[in-house]
LUMVOZA-305009 format. One record per residue (C-alpha): residue number from 1; residue in three letters; x, y negated, z negated. Coordinates in steps of 0.1 Angstrom, whole numbers. Layout:
N
+-----+------+-------+-------+-------+
: pos : code :    xx :    yy :    zz :
+-----+------+-------+-------+-------+
: NUM :  ALA :     X :     Y :     Z :
...
+-----+------+-------+-------+-------+
***
This chain:
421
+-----+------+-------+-------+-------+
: pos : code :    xx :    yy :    zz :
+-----+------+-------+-------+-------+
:   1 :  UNK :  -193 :    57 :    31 :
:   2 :  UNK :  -169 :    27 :    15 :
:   3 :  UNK :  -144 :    44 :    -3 :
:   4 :  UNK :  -126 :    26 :   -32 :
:   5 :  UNK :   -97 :    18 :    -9 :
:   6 :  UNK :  -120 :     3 :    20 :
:   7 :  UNK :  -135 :   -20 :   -10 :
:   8 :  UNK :  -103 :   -27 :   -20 :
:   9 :  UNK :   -90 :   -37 :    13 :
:  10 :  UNK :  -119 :   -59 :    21 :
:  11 :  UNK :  -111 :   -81 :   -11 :
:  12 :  UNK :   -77 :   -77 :    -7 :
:  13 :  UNK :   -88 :   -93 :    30 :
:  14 :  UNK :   -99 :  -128 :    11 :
:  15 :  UNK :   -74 :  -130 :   -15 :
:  16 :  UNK :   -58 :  -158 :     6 :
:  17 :  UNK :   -71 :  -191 :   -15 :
:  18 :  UNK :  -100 :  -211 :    -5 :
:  19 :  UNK :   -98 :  -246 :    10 :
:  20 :  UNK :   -97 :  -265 :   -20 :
:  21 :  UNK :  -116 :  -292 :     2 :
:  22 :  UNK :  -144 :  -271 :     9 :
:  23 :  UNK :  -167 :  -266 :   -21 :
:  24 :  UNK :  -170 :  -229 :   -31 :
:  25 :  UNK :  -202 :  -206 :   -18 :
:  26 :  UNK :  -229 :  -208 :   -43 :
:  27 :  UNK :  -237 :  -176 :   -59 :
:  28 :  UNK :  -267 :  -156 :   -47 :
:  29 :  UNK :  -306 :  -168 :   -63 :
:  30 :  UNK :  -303 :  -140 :   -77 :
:  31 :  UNK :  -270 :  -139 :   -98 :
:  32 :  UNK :  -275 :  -148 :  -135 :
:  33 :  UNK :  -245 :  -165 :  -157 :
:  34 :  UNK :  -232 :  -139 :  -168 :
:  35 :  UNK :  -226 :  -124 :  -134 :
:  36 :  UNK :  -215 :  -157 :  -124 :
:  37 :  UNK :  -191 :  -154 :  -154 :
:  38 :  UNK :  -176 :  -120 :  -143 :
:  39 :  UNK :  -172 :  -131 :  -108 :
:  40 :  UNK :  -153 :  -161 :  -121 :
:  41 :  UNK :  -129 :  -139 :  -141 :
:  42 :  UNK :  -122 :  -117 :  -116 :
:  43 :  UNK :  -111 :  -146 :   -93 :
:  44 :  UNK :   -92 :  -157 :  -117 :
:  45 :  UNK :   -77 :  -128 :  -122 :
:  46 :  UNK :   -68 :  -112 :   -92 :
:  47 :  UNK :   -55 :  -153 :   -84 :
:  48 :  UNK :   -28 :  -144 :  -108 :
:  49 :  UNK :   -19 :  -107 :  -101 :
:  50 :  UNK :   -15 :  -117 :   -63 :
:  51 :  UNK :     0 :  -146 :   -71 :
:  52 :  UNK :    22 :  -146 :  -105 :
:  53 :  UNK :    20 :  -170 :  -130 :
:  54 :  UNK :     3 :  -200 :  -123 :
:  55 :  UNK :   -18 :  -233 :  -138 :
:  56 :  UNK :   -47 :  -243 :  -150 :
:  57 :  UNK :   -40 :  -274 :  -124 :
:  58 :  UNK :   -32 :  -253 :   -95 :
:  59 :  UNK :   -64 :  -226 :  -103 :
:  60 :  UNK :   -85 :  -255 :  -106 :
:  61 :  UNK :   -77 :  -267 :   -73 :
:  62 :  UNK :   -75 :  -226 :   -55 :
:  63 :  UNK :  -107 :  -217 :   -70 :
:  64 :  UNK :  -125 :  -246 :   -65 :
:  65 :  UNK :  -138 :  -248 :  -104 :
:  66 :  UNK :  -132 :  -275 :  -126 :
:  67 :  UNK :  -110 :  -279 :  -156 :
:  68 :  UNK :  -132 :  -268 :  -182 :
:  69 :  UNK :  -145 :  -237 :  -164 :
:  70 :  UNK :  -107 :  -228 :  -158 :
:  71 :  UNK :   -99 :  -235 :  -196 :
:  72 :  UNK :  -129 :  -215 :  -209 :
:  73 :  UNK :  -120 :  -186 :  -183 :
:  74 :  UNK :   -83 :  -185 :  -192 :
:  75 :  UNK :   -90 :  -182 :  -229 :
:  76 :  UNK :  -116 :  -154 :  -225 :
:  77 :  UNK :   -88 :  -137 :  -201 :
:  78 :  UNK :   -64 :  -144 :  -230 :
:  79 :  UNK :   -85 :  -130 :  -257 :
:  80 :  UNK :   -90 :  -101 :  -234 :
:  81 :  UNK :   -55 :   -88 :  -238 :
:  82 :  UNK :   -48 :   -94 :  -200 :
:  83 :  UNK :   -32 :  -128 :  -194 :
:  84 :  UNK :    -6 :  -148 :  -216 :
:  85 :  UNK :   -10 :  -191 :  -218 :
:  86 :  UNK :    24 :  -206 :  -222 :
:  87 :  UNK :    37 :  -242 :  -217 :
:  88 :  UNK :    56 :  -248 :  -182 :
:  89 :  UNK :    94 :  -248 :  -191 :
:  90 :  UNK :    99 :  -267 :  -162 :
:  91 :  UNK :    98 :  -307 :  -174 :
:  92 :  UNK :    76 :  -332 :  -161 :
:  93 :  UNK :    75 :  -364 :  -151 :
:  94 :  UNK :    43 :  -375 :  -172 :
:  95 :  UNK :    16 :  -366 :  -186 :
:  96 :  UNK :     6 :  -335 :  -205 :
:  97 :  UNK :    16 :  -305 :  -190 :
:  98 :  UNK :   -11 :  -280 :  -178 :
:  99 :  UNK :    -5 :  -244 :  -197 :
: 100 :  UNK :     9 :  -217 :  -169 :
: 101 :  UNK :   -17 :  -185 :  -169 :
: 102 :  UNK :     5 :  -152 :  -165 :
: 103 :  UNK :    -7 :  -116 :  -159 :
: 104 :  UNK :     8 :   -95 :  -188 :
: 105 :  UNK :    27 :   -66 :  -167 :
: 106 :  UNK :    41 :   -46 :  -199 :
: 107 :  UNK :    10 :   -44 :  -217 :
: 108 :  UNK :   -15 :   -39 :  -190 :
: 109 :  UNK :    -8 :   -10 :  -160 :
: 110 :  UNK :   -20 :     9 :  -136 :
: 111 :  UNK :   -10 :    50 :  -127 :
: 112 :  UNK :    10 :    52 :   -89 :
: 113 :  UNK :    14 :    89 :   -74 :
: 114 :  UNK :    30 :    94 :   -44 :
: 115 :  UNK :    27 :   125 :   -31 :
: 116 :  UNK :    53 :   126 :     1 :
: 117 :  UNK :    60 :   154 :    22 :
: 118 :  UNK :    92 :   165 :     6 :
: 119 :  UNK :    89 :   149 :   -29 :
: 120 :  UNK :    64 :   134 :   -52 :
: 121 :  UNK :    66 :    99 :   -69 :
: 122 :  UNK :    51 :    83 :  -100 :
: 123 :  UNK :    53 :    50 :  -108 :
: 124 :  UNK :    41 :    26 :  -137 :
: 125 :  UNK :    32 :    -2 :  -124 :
: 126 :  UNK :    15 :   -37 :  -144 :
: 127 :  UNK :    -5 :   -59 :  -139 :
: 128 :  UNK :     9 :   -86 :  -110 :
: 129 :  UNK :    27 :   -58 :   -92 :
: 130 :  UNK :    61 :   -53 :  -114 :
: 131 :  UNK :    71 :   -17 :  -113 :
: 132 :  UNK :    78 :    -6 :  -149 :
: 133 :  UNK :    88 :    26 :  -143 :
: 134 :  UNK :    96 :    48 :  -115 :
: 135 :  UNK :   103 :    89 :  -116 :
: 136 :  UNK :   101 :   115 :   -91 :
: 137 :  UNK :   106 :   149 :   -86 :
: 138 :  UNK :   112 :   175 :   -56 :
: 139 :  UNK :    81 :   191 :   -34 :
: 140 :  UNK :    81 :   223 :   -25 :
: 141 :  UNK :    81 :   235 :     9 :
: 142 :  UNK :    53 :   247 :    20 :
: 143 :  UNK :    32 :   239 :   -13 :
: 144 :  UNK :     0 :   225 :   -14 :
: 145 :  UNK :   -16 :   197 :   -22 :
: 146 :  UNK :   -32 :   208 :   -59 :
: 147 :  UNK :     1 :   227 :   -61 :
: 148 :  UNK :    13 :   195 :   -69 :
: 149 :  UNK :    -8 :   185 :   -98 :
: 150 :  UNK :    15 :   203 :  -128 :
: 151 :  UNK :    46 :   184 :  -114 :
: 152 :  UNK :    27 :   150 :  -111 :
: 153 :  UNK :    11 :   151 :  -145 :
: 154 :  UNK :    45 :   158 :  -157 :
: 155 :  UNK :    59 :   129 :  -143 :
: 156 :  UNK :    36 :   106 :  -157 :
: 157 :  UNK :    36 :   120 :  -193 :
: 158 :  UNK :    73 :   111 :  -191 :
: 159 :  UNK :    65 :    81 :  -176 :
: 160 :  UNK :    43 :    73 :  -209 :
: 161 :  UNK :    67 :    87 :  -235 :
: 162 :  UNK :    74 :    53 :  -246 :
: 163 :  UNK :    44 :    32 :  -243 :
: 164 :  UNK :    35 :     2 :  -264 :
: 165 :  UNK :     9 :     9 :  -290 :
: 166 :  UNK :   -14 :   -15 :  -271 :
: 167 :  UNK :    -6 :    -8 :  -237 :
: 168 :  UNK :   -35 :    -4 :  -216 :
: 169 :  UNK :   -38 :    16 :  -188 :
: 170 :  UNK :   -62 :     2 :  -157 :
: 171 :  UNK :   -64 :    36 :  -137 :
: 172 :  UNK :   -49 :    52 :  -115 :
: 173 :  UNK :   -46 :    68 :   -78 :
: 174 :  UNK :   -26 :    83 :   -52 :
: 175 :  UNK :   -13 :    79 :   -20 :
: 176 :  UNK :   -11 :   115 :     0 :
: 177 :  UNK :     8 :   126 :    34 :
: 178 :  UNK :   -11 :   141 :    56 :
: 179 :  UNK :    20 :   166 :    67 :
: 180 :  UNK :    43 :   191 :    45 :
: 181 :  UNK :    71 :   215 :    58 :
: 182 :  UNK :    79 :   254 :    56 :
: 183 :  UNK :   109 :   267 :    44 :
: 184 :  UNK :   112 :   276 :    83 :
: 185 :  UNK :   114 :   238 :    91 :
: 186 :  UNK :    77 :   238 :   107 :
: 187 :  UNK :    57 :   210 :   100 :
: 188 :  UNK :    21 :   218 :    90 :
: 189 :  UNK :    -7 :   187 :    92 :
: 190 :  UNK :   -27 :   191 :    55 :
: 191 :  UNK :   -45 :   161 :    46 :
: 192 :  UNK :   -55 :   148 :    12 :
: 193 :  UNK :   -86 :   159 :    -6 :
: 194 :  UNK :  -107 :   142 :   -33 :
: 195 :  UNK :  -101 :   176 :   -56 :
: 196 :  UNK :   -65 :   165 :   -62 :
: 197 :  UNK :   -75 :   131 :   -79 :
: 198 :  UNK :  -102 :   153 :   -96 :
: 199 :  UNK :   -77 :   180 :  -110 :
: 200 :  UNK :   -50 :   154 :  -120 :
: 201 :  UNK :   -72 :   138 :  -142 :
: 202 :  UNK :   -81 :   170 :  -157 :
: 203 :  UNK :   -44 :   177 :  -160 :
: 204 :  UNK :   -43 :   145 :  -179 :
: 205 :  UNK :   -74 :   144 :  -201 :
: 206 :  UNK :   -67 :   127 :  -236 :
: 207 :  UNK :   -32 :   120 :  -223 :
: 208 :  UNK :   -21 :    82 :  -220 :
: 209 :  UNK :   -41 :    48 :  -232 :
: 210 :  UNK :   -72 :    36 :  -212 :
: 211 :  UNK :   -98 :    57 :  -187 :
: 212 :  UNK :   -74 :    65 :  -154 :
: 213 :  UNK :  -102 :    78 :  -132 :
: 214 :  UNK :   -81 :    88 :  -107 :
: 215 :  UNK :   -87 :    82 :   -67 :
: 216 :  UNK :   -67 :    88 :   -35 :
: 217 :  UNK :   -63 :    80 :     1 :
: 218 :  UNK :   -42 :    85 :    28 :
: 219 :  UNK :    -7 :    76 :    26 :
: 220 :  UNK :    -6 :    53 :    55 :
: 221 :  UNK :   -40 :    35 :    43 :
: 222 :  UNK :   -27 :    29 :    10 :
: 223 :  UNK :    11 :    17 :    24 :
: 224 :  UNK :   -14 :    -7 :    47 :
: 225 :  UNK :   -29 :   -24 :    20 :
: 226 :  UNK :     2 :   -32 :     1 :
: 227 :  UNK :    16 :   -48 :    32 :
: 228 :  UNK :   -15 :   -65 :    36 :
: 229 :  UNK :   -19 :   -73 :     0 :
: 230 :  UNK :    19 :   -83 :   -13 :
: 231 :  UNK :    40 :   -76 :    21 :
: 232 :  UNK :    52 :   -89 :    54 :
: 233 :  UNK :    13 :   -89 :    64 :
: 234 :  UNK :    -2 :  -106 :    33 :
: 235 :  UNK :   -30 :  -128 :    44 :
: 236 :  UNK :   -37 :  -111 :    83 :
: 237 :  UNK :   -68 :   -94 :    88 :
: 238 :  UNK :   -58 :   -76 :   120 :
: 239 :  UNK :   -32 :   -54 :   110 :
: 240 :  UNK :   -14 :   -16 :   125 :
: 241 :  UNK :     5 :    -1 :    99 :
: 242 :  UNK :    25 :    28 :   111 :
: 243 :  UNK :    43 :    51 :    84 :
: 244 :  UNK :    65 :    84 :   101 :
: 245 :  UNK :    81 :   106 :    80 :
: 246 :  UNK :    78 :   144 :    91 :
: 247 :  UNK :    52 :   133 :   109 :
: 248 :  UNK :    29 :    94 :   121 :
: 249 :  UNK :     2 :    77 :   109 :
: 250 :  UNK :   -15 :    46 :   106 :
: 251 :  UNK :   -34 :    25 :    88 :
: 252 :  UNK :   -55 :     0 :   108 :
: 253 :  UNK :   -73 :   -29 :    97 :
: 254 :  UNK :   -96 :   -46 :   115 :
: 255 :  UNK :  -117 :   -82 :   106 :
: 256 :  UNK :  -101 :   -71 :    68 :
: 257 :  UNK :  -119 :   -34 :    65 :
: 258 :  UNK :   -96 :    -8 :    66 :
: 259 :  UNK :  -110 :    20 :    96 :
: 260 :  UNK :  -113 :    53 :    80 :
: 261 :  UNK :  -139 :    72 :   100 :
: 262 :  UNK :  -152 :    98 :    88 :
: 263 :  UNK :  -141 :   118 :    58 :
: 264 :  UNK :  -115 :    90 :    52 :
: 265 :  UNK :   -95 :   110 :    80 :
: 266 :  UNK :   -88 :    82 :   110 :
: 267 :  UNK :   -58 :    70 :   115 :
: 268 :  UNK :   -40 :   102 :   127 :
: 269 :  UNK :   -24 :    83 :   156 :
: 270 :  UNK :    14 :   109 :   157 :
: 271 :  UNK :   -11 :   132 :   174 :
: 272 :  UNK :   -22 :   111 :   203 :
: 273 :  UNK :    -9 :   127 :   233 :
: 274 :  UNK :    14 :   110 :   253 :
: 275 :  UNK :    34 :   135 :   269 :
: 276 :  UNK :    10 :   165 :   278 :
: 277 :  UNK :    40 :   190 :   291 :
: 278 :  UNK :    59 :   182 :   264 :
: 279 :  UNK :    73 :   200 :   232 :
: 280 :  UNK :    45 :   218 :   209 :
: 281 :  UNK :    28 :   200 :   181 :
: 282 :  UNK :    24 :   216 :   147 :
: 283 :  UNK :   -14 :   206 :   150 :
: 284 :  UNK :   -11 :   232 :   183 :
: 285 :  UNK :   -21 :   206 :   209 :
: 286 :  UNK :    17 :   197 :   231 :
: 287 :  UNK :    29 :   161 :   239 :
: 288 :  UNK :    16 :   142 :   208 :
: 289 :  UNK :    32 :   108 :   200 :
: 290 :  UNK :    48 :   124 :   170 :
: 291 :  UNK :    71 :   151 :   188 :
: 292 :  UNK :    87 :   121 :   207 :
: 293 :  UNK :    88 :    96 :   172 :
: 294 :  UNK :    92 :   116 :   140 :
: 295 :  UNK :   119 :   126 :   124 :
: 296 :  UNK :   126 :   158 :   142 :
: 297 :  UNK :   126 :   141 :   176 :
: 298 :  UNK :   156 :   118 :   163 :
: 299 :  UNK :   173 :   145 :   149 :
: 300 :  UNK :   168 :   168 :   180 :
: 301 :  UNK :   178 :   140 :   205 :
: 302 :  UNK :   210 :   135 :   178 :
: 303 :  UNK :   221 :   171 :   181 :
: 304 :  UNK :   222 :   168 :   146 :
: 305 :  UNK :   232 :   195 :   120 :
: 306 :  UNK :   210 :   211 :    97 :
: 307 :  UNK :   204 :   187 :    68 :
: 308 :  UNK :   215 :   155 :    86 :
: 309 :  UNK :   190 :   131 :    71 :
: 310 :  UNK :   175 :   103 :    97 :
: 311 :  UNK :   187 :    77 :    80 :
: 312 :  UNK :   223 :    92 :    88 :
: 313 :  UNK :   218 :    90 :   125 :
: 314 :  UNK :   204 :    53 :   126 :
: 315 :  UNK :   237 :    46 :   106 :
: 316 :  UNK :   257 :    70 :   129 :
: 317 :  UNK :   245 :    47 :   159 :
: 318 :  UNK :   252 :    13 :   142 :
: 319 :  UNK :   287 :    25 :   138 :
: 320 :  UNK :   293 :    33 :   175 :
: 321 :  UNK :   282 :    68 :   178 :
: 322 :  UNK :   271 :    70 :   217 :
: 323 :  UNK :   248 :   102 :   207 :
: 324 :  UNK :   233 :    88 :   176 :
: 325 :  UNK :   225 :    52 :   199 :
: 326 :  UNK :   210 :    72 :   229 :
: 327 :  UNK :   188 :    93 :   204 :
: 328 :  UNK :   176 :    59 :   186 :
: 329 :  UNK :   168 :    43 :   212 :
: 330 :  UNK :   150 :    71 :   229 :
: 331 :  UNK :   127 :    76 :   200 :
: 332 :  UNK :   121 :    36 :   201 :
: 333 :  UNK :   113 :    38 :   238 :
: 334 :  UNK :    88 :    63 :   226 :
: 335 :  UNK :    80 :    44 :   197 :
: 336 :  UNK :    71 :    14 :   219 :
: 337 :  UNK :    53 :    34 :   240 :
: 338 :  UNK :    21 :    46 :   215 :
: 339 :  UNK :    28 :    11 :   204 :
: 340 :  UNK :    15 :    -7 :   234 :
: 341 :  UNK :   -12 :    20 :   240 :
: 342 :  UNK :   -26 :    11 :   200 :
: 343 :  UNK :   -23 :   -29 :   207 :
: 344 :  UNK :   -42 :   -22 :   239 :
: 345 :  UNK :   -70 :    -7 :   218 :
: 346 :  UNK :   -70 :   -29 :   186 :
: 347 :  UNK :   -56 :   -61 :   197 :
: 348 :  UNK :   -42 :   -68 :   160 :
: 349 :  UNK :   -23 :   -99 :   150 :
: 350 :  UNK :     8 :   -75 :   137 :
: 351 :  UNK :    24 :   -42 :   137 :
: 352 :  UNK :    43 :   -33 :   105 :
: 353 :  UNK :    68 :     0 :   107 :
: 354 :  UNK :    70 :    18 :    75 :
: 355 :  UNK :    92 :    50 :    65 :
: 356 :  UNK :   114 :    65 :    90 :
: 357 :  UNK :   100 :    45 :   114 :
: 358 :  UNK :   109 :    11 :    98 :
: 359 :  UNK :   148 :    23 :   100 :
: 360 :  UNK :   142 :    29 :   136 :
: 361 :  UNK :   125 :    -2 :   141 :
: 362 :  UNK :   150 :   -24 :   125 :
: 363 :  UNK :   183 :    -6 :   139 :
: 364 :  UNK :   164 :    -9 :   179 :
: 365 :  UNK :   138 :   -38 :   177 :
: 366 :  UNK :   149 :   -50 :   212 :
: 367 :  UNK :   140 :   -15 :   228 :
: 368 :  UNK :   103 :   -14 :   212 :
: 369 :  UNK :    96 :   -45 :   220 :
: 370 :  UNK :   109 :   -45 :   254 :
: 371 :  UNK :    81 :   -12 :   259 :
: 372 :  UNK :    57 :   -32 :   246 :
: 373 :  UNK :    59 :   -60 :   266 :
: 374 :  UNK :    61 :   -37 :   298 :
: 375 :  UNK :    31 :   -19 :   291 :
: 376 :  UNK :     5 :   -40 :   265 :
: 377 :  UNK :   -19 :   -63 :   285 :
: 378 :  UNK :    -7 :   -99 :   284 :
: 379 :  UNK :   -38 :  -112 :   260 :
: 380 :  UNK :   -27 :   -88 :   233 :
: 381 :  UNK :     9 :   -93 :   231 :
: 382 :  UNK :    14 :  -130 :   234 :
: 383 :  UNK :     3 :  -134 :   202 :
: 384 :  UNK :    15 :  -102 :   182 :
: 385 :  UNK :    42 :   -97 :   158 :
: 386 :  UNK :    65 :   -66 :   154 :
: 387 :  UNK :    80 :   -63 :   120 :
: 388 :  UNK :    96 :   -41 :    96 :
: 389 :  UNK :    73 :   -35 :    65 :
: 390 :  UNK :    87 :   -59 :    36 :
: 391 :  UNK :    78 :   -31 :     6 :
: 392 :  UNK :   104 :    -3 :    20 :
: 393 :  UNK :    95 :    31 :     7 :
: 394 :  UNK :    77 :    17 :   -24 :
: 395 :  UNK :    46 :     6 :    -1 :
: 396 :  UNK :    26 :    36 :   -11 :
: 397 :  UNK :    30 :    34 :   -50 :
: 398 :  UNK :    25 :    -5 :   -44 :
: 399 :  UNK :    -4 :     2 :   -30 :
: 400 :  UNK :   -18 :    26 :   -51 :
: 401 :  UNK :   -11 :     3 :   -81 :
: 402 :  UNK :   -37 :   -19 :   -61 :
: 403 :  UNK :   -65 :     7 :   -52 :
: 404 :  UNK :   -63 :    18 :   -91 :
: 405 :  UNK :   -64 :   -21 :  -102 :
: 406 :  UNK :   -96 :   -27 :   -84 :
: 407 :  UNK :  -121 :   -18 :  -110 :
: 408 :  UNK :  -101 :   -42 :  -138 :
: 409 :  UNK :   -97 :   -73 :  -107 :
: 410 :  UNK :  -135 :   -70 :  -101 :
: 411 :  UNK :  -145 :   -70 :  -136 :
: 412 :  UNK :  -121 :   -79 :  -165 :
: 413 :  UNK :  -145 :   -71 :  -186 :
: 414 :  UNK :  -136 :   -35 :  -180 :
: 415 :  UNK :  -101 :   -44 :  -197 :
: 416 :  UNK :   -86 :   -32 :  -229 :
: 417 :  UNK :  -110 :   -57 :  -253 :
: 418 :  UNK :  -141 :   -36 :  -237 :
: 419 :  UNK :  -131 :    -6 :  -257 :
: 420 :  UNK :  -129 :   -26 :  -291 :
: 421 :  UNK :  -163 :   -43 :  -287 :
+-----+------+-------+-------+-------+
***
């Protein structure tokens, strides 16, 4: 099945801009002009959400269309309510200067949830990627996922209070963990389900400008494709992104398509076993990756107190703290480990860190690296990167702003002028 985010990824995958020496593809026999039309405006458009504002000159060139097509396709995008046209305020030299086409952020949004293991996020975020507004709220322990709706519709009427009379909303969707947390401290593996985006936009029916049709995916995924789309791994189509907070996964793009297996549930990499006598997993199997790299290894290896956040121990260990090093860098030597064993099997170009595991990343880079290098094959490390995901914590809402945006970037004729015609 391709899910909404697996589409999104692959387009995502050639958002790089073409060779303006090479002449575009011609369209398929069958594709009339008004399909050609829409296809254009979606280039166009999804040029200028990736890319910010940008001219007629430089489109003309990146989309391999000539000056008239781009003039007739910024004007329709203009009339359309979703790009502004403005003179460059930058001077020339000579010449007339060609008219800059921005995305317009405040009027046109999408709906970002974030449903984390220990808190849920909202965010409003427009069109070009500028977060508007950002709220969030505690999680339960121990709740579950449609628990969670109430809180999150709440969080986005609030969000809303204060909309624009023609602000249009583009959709929206949500990023969900795949672990929660008792009030005991044990960690439970849940998963996301398609009857939370269903029952959120129940919650939300006649609430808000604009048709949200809700969607979700797993955290990790969606944190993948905003690194892919807007981060530190913008452009590369082979790609591990690895998100720990109470527990690890990833999201893994191969060739640009996102691997979700079936169900949309891959990715679950924490629970790869890598120490088989070791501590118990909350999944029930003993040794996964995620008992040695998650938060409650750090801590554990820290001897820290109830509360102690993992953050605080990275810090603890930049400061000197001989306990707080020795745990870090046991978790990276871990972290390395399942590292190696994942570049072994996908061969990608780059490994990204997100969540807790971009702190521990950053604070012992030397450690992981120097496990990889021990245990990867040659051919699949000489050319890999290791880096620390550019979006921080906001890489789920970013890239749920993307997965809702889809519809809208592949045809702008879905925007805010469709319901006026």
């Amino acid at each position: 099945m391709v899910t909404p985010l697996r589409r999104a990824l692959r387009r995502a995958g050639s958002a790089p801009a073409p060779d303006p020496q090479q002449p575009p593809a011609p369209p398929p026999p069958a594709a009339g002009q008004e399909e050609i039309r829409r296809q254009n405006l979606g280039a166009m458009l999804r040029y200028v959400h990736l890319h910010g504002p940008t001219s007629r000159a430089e489109l003309t060139g990146r989309l391999g269309l000539n000056r008239s097509t781009i003039g007739a396709l910024a004007a329709e995008l203009v009339a359309s309510g979703l790009v502004t046209e403005e003179v460059p305020t930058t001077p020339r030299r000579a010449g007339r200067p060609s008219l800059v086409v921005s995305p317009r952020s405040v009027r046109v949004y999408a709906t970002a949830v974030s449903v984390e293991p220990e808190r849920l996020r909202v965010a409003r975020i427009g069109l070009g990627g500028r977060i508007l507004d950002l709220r969030e709220a505690p999680r339960p322990h121990g709740s579950a996922l449609l628990d969670a709706v109430p809180a999150v519709a709440a969080l986005i009427r609030e969000s809303e209070r204060e909309l624009a009379a023609d602000a249009f909303c583009a959709g929206g969707a949500a990023a969900v963990a795949d672990t929660t947390r008792d009030d005991d401290g044990t960690v439970h593996v849940t998963g996301g389900d398609e009857t939370f985006a269903v029952a959120l936009d129940a919650a939300l029916v006649g609430d808000g400008p604009g048709r949200r049709g809700f969607v979700w995916g797993d955290l990790a995924d969606i944190a993948a494709l905003a690194e892919h789309t807007r981060g530190v791994a913008a452009g590369v189509d082979d790609l591990v992104y690895l998100h720990g907070d109470l527990g690890v996964s990833a999201g893994i793009v191969t060739g640009g398509r996102l691997v979700t297996g079936h169900g949309g549930r891959s990715g679950k990499v924490g629970h790869m076993v890598v120490h088989p006598h070791g501590r118990r997993c909350g999944c029930g199997s003993r040794g996964c990756w995620e008992t040695e790299v998650g938060v409650a290894a750090l801590l554990r290896r820290a001897a820290a107190p109830p509360g102690t956040s993992a953050l605080a121990v990275v810090r603890a260990a930049a400061l000197g703290d001989s306990t707080a090093r020795d745990a870090l860098h046991g978790v990276a030597d871990w972290l390395g480990f399942g590292v190696a064993n994942l570049v072994n099997v996908f061969n990608p170009d780059i490994v990204v860190f997100g969540g807790t595991l971009r702190e521990v990343y950053a604070a012992a880079a030397g450690t992981v690296r120097h496990r990889v290098d021990t245990m990867a094959l040659p051919a699949s490390r000489e050319h890999l990167q290791l880096r620390a995901g550019a979006l921080g914590p906001d890489a789920p809402l970013i890239g749920a702003a993307e997965l809702a945006f889809e519809n809208l970037l592949t045809d702008p004729l879905l925007g805010p002028a469709a319901g006026s015609q």
